[in-house]
N, C-alpha and C positions, 0 to 999 in steps of 0.2 A: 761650404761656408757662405756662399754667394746668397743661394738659398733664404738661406736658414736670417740672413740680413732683411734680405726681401718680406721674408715672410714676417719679420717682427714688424717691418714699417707697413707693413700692409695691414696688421694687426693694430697699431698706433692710430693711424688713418681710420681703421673703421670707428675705434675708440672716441677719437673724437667728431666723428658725422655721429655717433650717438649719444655724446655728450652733447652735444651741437641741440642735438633734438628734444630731447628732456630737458633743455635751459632754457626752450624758447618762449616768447613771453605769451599768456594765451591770446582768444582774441578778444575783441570787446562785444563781441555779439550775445546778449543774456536774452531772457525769456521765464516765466514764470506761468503755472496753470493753477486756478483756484478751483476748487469744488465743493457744488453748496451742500451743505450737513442739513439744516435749517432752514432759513429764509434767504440767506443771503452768503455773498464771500466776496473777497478780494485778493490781489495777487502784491506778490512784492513791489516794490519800486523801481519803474526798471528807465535807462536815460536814454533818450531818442538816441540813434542812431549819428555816424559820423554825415549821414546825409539827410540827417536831420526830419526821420519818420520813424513811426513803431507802425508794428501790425498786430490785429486785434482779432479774435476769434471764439465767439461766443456760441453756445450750444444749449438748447432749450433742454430744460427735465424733461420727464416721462410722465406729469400732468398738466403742467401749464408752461405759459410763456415764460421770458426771462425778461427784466429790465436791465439795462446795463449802463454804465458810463465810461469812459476814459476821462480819470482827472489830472491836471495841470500840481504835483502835490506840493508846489514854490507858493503857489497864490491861489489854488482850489478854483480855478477853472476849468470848467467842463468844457474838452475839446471837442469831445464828439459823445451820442449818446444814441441808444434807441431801444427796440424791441424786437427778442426773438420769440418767433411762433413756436407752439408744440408742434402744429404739423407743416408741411412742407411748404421751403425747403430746411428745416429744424436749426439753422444757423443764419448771423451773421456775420461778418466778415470784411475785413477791409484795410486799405493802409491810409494815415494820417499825417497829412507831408507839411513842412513848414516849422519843426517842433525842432529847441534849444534846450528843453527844459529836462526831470525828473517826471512820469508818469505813472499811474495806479489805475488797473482797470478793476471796477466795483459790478457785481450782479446782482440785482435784488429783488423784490418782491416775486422772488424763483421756490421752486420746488426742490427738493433734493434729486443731486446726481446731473442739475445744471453747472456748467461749467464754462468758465472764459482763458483766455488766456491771451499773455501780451508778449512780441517782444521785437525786437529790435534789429 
């Protein structure tokens, strides 16, 4: 009987460590990756971070360079911008610290199978 007690609250107890686990709230860390078809793409809207940076990762096609920007998409300022090469080292990269706002990283004037990606 003693058992058979134990073993039921020991079974309750797991019950809720894995209810516990599937209720919990996710976390706010997002990220998004675009890839160009065409000439150009962008990524979803993603909000800086609770320490108030995204991080940014752009990758040149398999003909030419990429242009790229990270925009501000409250008031369309461009935080940070540049150019990635086709050849080495085929990427940019980097974190953008100081930011409160909603951001959009854009690549353009790219070839297809360029790609960026942002996130937080």
């Amino acid at each position: 009987m003693k058992l058979r007690r134990f073993l039921a609250a020991g079974g309750a107890a797991a019950a809720a460590i894995v209810a516990g686990i599937t209720t919990a709230t996710p976390a706010s860390a997002a990220s998004d990756t675009c890839v160009v078809v065409t000439t150009h793409c962008e990524t979803n809207i993603i909000q800086a971070n609770s320490a108030h940076w995204v991080y940014y990762h752009v990758q040149a096609g398999s003909i030419l360079g990429a242009n790229w920007r990270v925009v501000d998409v409250q008031n369309g300022a461009v935080v940070r911008s540049g150019f990635t090469r086709k050849t080495a080292p085929f990427y940019s990269e980097g974190s953008i610290y100081g930011l409160y706002g909603y951001y959009r990283l854009e690549v353009y004037n790219a070839t297809p199978s360029a790609r960026g990606k942002l996130y937080n």
